[in-house]
C-alpha positions as CSV (number, residue, x, y, z in Angstrom):
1,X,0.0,0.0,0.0
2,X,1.5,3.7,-1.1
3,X,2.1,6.2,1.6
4,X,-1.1,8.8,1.2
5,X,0.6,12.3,0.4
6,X,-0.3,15.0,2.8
7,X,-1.1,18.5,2.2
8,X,-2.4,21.0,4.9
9,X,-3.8,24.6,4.0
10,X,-4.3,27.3,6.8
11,X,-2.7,30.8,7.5
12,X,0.7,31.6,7.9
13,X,-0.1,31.9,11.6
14,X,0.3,29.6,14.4
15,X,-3.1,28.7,15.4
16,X,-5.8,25.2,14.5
17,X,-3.0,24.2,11.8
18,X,-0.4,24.6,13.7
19,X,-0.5,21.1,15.8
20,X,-1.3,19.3,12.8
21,X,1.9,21.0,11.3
22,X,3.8,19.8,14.3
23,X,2.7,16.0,14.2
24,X,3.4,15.7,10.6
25,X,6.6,17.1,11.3
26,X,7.6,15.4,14.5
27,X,6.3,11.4,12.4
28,X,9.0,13.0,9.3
29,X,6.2,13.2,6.7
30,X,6.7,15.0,3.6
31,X,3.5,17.5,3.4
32,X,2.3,20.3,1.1
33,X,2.3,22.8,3.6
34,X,0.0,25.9,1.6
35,X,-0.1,28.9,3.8
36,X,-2.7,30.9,2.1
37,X,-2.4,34.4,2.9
38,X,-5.7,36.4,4.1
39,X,-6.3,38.5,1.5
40,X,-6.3,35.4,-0.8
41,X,-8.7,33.0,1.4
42,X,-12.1,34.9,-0.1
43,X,-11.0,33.2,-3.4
44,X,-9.7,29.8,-2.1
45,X,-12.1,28.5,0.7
46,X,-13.7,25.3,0.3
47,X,-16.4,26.0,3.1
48,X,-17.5,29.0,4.6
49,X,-16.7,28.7,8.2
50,X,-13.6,26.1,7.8
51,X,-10.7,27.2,9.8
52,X,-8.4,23.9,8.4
53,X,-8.3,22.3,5.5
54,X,-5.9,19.0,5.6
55,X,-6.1,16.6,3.1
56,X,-4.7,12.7,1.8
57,X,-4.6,10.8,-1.0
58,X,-7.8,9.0,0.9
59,X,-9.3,11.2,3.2
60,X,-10.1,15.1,4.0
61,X,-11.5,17.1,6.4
62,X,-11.9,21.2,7.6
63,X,-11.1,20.0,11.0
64,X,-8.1,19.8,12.8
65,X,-9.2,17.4,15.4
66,X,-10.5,14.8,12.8
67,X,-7.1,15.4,11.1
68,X,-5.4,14.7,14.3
69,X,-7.5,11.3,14.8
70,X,-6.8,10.0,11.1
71,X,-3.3,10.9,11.4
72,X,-2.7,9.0,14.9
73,X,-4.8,6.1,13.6
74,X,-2.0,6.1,10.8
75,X,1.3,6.7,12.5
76,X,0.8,4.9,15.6
């Protein structure tokens, strides 16, 4: 089974991305890390009230929490 690839979108702020940032660094997984800046996120949001927006090749979520769970579930 391939490694899923990981990307995570939030500000360039510390903040609800920020621990997800951290655990994907800390288990050494490669990630697209998209720091959208504000003025862009009108254009770019996927929901209205999303604050995170992490995604793999097989699953995706707007919450960091749920990102949190999958990724635990995955790296032990």
């Amino acid at each position: 089974m391939a490694q899923p690839s990981y990307k995570l979108h939030y500000f360039p702020l510390r903040g609800r991305g920020e621990v997800p940032r951290l655990v994907l660094h800390y288990a050494k997984k490669d990630f697209l890390d998209d720091r959208i800046a504000p003025a862009d996120w009108p254009a770019q949001k996927p929901m209205a009230d999303s604050r995170v927006s992490a995604k793999t090749s097989d699953f995706s979520t707007q919450q960091s929490v749920l990102f949190l769970v999958e990724t635990a579930n995955v790296f032990n």
